[in-house]
DRENPA-3360 file (N, C-alpha, C; in nm, 2 decimals, always signed):
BEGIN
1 = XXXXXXXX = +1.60/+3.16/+2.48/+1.46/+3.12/+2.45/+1.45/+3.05/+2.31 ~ +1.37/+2.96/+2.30/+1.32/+2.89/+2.13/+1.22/+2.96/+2.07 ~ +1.24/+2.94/+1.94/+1.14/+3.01/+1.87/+1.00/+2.99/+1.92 ~ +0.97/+2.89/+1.99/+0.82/+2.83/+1.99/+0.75/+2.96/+2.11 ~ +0.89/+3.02/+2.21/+0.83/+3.09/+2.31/+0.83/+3.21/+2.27 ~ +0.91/+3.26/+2.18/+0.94/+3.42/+2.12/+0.88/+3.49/+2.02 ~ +0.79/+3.38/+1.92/+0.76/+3.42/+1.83/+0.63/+3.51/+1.82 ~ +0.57/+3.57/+1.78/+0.46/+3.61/+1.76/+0.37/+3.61/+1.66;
9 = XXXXXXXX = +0.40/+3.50/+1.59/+0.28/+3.46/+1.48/+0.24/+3.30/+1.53 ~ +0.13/+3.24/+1.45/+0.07/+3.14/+1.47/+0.12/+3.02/+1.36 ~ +0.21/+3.07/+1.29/+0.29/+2.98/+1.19/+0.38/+2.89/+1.22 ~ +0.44/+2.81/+1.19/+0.54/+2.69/+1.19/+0.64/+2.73/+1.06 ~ +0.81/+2.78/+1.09/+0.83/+2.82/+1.02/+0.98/+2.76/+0.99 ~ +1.02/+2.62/+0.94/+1.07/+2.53/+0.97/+1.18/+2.55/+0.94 ~ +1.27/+2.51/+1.08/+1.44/+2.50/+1.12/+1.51/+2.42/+0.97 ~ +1.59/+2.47/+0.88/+1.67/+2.44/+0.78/+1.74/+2.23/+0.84;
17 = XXXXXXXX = +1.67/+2.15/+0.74/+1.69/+2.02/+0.80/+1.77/+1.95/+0.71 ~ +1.85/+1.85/+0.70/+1.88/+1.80/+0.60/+1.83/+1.68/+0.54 ~ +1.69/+1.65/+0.64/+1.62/+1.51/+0.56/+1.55/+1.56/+0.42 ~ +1.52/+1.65/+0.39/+1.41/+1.67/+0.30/+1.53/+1.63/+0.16 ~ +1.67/+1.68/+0.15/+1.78/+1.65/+0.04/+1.80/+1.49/+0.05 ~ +1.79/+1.46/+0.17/+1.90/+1.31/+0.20/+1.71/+1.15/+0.15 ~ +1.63/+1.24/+0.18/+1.54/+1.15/+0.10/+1.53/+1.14/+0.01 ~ +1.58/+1.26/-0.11/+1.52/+1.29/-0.20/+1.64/+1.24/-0.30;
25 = XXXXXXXX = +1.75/+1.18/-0.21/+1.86/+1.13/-0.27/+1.87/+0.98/-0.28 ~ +1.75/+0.98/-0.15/+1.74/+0.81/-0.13/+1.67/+0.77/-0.21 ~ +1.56/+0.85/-0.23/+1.44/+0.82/-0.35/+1.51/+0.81/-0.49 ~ +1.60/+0.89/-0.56/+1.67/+0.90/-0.66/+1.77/+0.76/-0.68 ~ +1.82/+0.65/-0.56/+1.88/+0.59/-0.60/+1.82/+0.47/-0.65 ~ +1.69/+0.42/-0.55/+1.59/+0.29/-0.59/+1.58/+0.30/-0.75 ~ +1.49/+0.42/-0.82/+1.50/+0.36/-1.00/+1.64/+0.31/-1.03 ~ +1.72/+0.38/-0.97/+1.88/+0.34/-1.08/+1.89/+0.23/-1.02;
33 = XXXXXXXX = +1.86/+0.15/-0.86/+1.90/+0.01/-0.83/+1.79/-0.06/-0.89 ~ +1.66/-0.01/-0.93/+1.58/-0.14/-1.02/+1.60/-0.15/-1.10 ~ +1.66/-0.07/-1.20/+1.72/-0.06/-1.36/+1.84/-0.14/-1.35 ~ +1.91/-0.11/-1.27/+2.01/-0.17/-1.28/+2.01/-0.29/-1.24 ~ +1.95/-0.37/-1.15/+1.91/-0.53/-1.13/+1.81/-0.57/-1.22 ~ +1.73/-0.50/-1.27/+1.69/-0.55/-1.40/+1.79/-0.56/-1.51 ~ +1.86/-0.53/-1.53/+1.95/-0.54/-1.61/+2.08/-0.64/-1.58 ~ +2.10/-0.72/-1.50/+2.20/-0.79/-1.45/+2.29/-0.76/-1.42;
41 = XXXXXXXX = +2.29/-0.64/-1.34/+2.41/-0.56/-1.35/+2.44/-0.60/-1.18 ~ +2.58/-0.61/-1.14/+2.60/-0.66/-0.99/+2.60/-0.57/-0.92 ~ +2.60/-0.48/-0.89/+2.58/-0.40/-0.77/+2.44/-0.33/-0.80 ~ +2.34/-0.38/-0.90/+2.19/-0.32/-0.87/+2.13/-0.33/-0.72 ~ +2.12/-0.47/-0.70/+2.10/-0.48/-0.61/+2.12/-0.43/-0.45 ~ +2.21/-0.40/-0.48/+2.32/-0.39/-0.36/+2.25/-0.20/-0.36 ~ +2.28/-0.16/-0.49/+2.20/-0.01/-0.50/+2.08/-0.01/-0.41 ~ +2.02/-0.08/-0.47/+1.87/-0.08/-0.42/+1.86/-0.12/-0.26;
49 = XXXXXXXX = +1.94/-0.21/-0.20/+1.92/-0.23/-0.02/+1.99/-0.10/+0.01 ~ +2.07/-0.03/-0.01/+2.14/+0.07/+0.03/+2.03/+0.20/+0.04 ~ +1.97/+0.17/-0.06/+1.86/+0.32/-0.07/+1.76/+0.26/+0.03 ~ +1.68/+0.17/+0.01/+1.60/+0.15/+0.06/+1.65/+0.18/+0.23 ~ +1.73/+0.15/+0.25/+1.75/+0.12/+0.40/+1.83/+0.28/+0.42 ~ +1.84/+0.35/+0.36/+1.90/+0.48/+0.42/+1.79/+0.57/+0.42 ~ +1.68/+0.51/+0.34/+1.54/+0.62/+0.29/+1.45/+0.59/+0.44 ~ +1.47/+0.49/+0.49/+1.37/+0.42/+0.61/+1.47/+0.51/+0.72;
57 = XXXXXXXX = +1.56/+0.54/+0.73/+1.67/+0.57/+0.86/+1.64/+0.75/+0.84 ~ +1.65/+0.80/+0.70/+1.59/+0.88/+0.71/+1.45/+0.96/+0.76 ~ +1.32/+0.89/+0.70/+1.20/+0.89/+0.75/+1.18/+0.92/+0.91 ~ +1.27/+0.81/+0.97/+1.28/+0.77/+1.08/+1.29/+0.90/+1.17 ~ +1.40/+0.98/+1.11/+1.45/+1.07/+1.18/+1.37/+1.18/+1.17 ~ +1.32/+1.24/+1.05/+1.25/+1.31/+1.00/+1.13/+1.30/+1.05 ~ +1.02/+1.16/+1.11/+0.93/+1.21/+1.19/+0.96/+1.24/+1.35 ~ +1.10/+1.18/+1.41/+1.10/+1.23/+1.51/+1.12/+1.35/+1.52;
65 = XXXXXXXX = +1.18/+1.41/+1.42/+1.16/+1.60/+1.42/+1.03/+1.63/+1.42 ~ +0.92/+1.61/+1.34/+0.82/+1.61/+1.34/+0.76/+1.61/+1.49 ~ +0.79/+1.46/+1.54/+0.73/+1.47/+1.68/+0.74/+1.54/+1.77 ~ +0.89/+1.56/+1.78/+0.90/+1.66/+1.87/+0.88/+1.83/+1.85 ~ +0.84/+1.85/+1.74/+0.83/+1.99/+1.70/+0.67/+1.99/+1.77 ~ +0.60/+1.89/+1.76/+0.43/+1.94/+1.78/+0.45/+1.86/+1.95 ~ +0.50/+1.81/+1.97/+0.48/+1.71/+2.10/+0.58/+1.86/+2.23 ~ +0.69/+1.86/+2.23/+0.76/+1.96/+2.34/+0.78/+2.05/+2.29;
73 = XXXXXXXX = +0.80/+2.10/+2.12/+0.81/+2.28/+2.16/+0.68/+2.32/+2.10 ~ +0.58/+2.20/+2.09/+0.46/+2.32/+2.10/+0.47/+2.39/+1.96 ~ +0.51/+2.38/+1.84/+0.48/+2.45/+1.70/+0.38/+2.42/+1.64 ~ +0.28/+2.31/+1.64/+0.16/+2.25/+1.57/+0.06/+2.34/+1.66 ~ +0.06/+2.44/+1.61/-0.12/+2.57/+1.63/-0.21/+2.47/+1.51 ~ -0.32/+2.55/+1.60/-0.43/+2.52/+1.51/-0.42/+2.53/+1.43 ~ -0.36/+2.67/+1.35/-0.35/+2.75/+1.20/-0.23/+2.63/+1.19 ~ -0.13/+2.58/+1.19/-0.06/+2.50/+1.14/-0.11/+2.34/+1.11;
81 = XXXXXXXX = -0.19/+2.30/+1.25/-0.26/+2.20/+1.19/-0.35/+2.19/+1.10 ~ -0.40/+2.35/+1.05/-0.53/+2.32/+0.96/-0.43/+2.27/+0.80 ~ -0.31/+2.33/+0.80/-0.22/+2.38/+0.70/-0.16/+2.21/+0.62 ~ -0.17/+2.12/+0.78/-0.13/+2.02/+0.75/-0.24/+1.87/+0.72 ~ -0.38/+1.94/+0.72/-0.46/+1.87/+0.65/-0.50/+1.89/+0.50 ~ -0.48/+2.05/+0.47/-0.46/+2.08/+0.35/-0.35/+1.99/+0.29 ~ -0.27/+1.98/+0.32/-0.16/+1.92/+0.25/-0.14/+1.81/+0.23 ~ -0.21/+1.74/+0.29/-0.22/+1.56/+0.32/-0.36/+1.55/+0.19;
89 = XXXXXXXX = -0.48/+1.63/+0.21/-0.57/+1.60/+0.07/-0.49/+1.66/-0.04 ~ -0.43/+1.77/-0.05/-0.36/+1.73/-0.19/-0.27/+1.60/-0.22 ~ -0.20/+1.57/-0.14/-0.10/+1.47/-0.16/-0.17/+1.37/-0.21 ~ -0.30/+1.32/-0.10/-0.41/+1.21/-0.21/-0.50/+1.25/-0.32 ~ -0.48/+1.39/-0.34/-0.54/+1.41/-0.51/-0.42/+1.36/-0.57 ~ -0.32/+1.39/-0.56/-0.19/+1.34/-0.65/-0.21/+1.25/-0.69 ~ -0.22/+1.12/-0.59/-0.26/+0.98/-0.54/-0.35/+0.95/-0.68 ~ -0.44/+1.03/-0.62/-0.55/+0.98/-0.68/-0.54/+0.97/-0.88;
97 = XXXXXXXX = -0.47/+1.08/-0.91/-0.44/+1.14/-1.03/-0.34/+1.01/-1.12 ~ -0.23/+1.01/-1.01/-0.11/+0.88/-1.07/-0.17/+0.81/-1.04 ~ -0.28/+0.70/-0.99/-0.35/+0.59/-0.99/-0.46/+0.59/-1.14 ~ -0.50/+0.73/-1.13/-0.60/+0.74/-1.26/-0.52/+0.71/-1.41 ~ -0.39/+0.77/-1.42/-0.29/+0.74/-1.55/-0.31/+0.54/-1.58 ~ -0.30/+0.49/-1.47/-0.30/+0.36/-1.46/-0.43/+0.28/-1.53 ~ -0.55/+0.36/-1.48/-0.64/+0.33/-1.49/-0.66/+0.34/-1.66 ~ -0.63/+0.43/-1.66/-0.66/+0.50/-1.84/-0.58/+0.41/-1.88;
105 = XXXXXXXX = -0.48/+0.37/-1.88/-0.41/+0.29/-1.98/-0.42/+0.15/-2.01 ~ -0.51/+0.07/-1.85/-0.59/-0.02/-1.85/-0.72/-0.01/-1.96 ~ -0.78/+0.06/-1.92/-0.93/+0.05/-2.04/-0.89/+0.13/-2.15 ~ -0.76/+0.21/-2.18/-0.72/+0.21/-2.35/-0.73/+0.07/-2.44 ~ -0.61/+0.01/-2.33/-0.60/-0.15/-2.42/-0.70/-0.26/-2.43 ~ -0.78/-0.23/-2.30/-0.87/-0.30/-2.29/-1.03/-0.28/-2.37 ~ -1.03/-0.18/-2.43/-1.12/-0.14/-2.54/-1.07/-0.18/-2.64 ~ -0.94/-0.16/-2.68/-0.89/-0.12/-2.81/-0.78/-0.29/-2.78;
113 = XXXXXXXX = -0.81/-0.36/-2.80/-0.71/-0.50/-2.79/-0.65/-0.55/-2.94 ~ -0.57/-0.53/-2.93/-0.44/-0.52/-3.07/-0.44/-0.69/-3.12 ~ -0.39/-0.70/-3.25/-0.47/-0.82/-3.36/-0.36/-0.92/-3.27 ~ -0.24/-0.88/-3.21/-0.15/-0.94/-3.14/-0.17/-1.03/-3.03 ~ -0.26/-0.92/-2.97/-0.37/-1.01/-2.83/-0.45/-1.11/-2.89 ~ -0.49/-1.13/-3.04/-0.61/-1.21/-3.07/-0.71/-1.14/-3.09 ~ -0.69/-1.00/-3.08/-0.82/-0.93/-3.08/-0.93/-0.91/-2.98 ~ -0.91/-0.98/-2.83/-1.00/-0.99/-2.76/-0.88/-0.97/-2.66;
121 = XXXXXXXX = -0.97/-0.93/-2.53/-0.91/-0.89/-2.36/-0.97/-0.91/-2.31 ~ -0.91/-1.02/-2.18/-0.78/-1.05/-2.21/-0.67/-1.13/-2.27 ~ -0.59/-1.11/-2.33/-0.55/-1.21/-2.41/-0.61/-1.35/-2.43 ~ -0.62/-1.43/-2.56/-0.65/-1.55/-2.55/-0.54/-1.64/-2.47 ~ -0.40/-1.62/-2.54/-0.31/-1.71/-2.49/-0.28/-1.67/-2.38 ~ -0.31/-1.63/-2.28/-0.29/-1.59/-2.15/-0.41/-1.67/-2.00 ~ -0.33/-1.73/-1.90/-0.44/-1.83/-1.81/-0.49/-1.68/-1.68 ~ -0.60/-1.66/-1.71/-0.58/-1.50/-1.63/-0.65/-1.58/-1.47;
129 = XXXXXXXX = -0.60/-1.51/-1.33/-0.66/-1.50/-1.20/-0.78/-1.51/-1.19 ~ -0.83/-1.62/-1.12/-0.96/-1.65/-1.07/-0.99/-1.55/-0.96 ~ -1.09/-1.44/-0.99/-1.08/-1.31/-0.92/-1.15/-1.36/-0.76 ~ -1.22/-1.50/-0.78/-1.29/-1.53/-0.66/-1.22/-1.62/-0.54 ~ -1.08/-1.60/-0.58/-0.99/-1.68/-0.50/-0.95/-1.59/-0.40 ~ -0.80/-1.60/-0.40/-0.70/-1.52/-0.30/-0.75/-1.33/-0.30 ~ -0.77/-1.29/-0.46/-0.84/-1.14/-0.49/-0.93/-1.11/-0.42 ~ -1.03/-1.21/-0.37/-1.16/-1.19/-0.35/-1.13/-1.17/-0.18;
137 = XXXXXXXX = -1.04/-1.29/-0.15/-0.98/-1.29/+0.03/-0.92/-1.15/+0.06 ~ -0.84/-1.12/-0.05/-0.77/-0.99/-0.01/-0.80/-0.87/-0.02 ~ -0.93/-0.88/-0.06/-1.06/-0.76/-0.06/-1.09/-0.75/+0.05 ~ -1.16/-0.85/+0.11/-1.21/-0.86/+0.24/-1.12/-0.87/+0.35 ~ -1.00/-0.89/+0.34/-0.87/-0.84/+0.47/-0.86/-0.67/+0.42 ~ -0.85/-0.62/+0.36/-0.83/-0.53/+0.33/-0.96/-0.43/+0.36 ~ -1.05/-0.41/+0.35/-1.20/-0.32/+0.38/-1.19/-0.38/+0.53 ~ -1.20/-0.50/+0.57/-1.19/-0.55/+0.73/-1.07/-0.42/+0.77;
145 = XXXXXXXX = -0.93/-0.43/+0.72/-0.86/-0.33/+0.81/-0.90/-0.20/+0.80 ~ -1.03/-0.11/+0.67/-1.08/-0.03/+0.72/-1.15/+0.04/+0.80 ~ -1.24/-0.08/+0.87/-1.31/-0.09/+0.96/-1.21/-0.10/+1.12 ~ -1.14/-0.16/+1.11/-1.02/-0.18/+1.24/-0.98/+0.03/+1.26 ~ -0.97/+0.01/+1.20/-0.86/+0.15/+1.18/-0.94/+0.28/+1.21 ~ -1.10/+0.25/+1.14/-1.20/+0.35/+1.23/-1.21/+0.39/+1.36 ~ -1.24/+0.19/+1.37/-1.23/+0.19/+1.57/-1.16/+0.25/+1.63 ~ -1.04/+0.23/+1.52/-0.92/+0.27/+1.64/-0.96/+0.42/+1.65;
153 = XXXXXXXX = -1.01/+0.50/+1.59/-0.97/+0.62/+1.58/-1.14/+0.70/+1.68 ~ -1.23/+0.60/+1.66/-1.35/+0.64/+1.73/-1.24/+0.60/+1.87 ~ -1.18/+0.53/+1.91/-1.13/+0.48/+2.07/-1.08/+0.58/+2.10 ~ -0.96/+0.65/+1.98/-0.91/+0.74/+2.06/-0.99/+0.89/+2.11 ~ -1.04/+0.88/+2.01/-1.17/+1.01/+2.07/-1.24/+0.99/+2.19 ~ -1.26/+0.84/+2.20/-1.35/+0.85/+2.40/-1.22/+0.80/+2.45 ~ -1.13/+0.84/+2.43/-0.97/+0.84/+2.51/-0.96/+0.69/+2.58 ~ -1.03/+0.60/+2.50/-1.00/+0.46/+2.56/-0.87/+0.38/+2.47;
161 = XXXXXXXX = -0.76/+0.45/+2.57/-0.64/+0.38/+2.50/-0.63/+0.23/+2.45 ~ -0.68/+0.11/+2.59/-0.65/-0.05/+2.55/-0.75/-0.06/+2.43 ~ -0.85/-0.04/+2.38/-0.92/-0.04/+2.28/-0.83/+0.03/+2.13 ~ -0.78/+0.13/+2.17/-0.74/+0.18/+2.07/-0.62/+0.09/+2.04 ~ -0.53/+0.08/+2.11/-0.42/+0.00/+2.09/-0.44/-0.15/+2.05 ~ -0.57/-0.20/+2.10/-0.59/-0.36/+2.04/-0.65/-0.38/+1.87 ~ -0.72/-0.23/+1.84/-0.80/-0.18/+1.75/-0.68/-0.22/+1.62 ~ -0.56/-0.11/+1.64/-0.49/-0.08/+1.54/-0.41/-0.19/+1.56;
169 = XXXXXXXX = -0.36/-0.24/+1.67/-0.26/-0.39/+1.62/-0.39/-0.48/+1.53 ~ -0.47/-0.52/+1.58/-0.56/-0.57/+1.40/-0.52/-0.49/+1.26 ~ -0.53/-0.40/+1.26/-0.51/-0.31/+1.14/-0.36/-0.35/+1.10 ~ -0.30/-0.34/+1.17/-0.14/-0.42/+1.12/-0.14/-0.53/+1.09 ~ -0.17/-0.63/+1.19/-0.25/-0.75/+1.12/-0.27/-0.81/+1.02 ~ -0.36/-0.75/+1.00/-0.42/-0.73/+0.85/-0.36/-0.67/+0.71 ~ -0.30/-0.55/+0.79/-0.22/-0.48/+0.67/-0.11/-0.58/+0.59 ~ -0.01/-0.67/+0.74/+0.06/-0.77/+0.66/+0.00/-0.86/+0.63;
177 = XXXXXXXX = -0.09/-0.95/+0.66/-0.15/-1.08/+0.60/-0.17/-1.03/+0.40 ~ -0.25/-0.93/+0.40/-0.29/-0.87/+0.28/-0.16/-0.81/+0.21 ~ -0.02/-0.80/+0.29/+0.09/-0.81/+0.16/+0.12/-0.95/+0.18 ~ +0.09/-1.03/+0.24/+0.19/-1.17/+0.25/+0.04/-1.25/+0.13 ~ -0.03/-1.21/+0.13/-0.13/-1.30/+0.04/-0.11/-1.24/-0.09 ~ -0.09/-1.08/-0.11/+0.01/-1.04/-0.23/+0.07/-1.11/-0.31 ~ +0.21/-1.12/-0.20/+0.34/-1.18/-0.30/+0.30/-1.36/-0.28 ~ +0.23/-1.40/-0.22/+0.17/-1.58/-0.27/+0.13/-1.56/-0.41;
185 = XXXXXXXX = +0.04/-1.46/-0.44/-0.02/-1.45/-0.56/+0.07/-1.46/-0.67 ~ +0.17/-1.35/-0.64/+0.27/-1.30/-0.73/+0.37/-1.42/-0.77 ~ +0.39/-1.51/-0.65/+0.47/-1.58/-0.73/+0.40/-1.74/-0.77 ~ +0.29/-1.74/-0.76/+0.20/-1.88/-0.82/+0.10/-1.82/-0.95 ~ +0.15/-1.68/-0.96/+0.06/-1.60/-1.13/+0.08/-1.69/-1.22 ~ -0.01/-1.74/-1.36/+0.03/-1.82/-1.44/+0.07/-1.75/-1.51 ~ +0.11/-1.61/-1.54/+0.16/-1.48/-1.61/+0.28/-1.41/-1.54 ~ +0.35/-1.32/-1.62/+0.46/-1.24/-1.58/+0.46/-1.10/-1.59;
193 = XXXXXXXX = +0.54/-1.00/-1.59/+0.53/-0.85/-1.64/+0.56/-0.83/-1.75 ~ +0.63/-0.93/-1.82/+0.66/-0.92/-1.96/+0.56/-1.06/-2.09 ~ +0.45/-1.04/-2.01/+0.32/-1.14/-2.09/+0.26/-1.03/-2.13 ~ +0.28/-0.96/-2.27/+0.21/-0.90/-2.29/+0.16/-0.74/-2.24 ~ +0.08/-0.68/-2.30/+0.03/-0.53/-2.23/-0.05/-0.60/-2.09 ~ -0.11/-0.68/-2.11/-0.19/-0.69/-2.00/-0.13/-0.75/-1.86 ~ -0.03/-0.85/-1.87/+0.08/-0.82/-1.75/+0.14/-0.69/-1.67 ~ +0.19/-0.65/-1.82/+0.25/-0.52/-1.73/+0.14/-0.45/-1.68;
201 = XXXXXXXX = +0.04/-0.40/-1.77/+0.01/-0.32/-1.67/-0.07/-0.38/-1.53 ~ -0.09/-0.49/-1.57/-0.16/-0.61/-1.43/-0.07/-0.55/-1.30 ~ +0.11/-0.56/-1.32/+0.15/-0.56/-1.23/+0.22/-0.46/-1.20 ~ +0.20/-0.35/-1.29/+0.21/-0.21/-1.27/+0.13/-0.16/-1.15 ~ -0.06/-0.20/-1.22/-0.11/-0.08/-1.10/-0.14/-0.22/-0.94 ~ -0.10/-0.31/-0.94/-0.15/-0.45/-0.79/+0.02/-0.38/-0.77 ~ +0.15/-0.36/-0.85/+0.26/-0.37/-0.74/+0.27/-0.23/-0.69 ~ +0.22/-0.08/-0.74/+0.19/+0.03/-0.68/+0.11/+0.06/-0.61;
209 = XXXXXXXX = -0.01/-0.01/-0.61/-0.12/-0.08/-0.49/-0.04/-0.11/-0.37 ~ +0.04/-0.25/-0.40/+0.12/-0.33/-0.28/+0.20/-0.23/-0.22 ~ +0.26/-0.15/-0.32/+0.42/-0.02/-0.28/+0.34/+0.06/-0.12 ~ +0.22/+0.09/-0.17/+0.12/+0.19/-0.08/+0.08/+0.13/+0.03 ~ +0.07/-0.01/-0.03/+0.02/-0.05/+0.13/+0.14/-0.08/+0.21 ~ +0.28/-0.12/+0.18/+0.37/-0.10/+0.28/+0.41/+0.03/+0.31 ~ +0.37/+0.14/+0.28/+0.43/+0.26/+0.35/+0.33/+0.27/+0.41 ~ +0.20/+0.27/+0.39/+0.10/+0.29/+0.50/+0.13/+0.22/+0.62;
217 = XXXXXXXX = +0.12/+0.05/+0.62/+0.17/-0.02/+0.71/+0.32/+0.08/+0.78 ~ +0.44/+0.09/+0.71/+0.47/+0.18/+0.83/+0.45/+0.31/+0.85 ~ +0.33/+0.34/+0.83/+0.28/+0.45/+0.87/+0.20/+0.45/+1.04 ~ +0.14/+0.33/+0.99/+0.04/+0.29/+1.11/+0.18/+0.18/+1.19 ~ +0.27/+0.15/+1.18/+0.35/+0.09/+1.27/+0.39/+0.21/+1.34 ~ +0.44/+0.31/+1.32/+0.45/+0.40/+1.36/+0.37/+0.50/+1.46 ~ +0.24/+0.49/+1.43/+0.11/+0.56/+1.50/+0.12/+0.44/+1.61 ~ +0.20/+0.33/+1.62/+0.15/+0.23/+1.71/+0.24/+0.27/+1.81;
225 = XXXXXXXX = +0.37/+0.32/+1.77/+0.43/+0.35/+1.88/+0.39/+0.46/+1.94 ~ +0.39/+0.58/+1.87/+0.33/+0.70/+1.93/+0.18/+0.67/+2.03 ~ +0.09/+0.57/+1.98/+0.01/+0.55/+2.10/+0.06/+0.50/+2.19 ~ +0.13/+0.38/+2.20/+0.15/+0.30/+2.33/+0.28/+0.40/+2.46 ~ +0.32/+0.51/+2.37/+0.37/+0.65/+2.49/+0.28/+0.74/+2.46 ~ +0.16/+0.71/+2.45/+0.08/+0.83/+2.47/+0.07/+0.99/+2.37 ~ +0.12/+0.99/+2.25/+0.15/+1.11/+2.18/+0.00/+1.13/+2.14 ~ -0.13/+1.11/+2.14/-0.22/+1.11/+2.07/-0.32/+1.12/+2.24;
233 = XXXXXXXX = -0.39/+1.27/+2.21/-0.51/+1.29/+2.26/-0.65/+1.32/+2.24 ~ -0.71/+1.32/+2.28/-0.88/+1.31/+2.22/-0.87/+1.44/+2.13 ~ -0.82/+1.54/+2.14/-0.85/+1.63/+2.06/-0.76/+1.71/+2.00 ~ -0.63/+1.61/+1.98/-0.53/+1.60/+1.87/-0.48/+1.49/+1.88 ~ -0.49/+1.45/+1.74/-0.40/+1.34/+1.69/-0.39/+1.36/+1.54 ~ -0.31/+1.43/+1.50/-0.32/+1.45/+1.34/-0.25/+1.33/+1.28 ~ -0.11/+1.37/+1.35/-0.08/+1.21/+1.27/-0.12/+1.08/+1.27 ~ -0.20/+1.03/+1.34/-0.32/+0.89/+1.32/-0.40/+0.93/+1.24;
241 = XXXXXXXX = -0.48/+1.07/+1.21/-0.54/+1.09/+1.11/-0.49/+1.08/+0.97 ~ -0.36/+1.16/+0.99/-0.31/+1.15/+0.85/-0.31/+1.00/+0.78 ~ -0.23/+0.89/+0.90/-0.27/+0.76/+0.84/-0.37/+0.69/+0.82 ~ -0.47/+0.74/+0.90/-0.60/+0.67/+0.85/-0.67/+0.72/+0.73 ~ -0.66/+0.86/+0.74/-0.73/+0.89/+0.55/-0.60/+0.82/+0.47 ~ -0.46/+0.83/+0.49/-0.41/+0.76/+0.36/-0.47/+0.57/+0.33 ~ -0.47/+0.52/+0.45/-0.54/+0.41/+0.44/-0.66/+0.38/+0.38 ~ -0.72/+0.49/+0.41/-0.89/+0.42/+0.35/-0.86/+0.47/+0.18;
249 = XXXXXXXX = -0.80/+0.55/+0.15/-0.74/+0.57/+0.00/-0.71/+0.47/-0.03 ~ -0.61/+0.37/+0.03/-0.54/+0.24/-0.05/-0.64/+0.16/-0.04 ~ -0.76/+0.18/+0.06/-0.90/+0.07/+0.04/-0.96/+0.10/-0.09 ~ -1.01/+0.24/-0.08/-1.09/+0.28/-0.24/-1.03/+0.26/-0.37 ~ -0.87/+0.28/-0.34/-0.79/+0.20/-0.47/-0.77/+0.05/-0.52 ~ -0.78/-0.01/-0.37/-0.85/-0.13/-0.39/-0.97/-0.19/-0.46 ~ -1.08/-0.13/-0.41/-1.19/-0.18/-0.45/-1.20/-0.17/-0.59 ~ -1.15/-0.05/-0.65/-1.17/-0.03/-0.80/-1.02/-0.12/-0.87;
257 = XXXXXXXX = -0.93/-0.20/-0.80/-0.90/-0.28/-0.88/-0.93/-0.41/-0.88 ~ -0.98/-0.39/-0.80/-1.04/-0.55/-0.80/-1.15/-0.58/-0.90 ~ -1.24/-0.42/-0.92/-1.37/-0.48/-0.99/-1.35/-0.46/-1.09 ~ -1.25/-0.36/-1.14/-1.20/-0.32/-1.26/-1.10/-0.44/-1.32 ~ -0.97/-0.45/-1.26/-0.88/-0.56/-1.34/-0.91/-0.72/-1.30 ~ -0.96/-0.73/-1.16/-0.97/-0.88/-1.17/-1.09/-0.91/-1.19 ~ -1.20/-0.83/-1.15/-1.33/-0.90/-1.23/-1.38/-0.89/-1.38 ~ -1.36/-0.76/-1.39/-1.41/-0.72/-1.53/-1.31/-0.77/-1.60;
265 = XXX = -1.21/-0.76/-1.57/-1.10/-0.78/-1.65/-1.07/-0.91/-1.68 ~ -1.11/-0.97/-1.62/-1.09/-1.15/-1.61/-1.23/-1.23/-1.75 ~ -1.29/-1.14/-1.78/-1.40/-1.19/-1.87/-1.40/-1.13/-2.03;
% end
């Protein structure tokens, strides 16, 4: 018999795995492969596709344990799924907390603009983003995929799958157009990361922005498969939840950088 039929508590009390070390090893190698391709060094690179691509094979595997622990042996109880909404709002207080560091260090310099900047922010010698261009487009693809991603989730509640599934392929959609209008930005900027405080941190908190919106994106690539075999019913679907509150998070972090660093900040 499996634990799921023998047990007699309402807990989830999880089988010893090796993804939780083997991410945490993948995660550990990206800084030393961006340090080290920043630095010209020849195998940075090569560091960095190697983690990258062993951290995604990991994941991979790691939610299909996931799946199948709540999907055939039945371990996601109520009391377990409440356990795992707890845990998903702290993870976005975190969020929220390491996005705030960013913020503060934005309106430090931007109050306090050093005799170096000219005295004024943003720099004089600096040609800053017309916030009403591509910023202004990628606001509105971006709050649009918040709206997509609701539907999808009102569809799966009145158990109308073709709606749900046409709902969230928009939301992907969208999620890529709004990194592909990103990196246009990124590489037509009349500035760099090394122009000054106000570059870096320009491209500190838009490329920790962008980092979020590709894991969300394969977040919800992911919820796309689990709907089109059915893992998601009217009255569970945690994991589509989970991605949709992380999503509307990367909207609200949006909105405040857009009015914060490209508007306000542009004058």
């Amino acid at each position: 018999m499996t634990r799921a039929v023998t047990q007699r508590h309402v807990f989830h009390l999880v089988d010893p795995s090796p993804w939780p070390f083997l991410a945490a090893f993948s995660l550990l190698g990206l800084p030393f492969g961006f340090i080290a391709y920043f630095y010209g060094l020849e195998d940075g690179l090569y560091i960095l596709s190697i983690s990258f691509r062993q951290l995604i094979i990991v994941l991979f595997c790691w939610w299909n344990d996931v799946i199948r622990e709540a999907l055939l042996e039945g371990r996601h109880t109520s009391r377990v799924i409440r356990g795992l909404y707890f845990g998903l709002v702290f993870f976005i207080i975190s969020e929220v907390v390491f996005f705030l560091s960013f913020f503060w260090s934005f309106f430090y310099f931007s109050f306090n603009p050093s005799f170096v900047l000219g005295g004024v922010w943003p720099p004089k010698f600096l040609v800053i983003l017309n916030p009403y261009t591509i910023p202004l487009l990628n606001t509105a693809v971006l709050l649009t995929s918040g709206v997509t991603i609701t539907w999808c989730h009102h569809a799966i509640v009145a158990g109308d799958k073709k709606e749900a599934v046409f709902s969230l392929f928009l939301t992907l959609a969208l999620a890529v157009y709004f990194t592909s209008l990103q990196y246009y930005e990124y590489i037509h900027a009349p500035f760099n990361i090394s122009d000054s405080v106000y570059g870096s941190i320009f491209y500190l908190m838009t490329g920790f922005h962008g980092l979020h919106v590709i894991i969300g994106t394969l977040f919800l690539f992911v919820c796309f498969g689990r709907l089109l075999y059915n893992h998601f019913t009217r009255e569970q679907h945690v994991g589509f939840e989970a991605a949709a509150w992380y999503w509307h998070f990367v909207d609200v972090v949006w909105i405040f950088l857009y009015l914060c660093v490209y508007v306000w900040g542009s004058y």
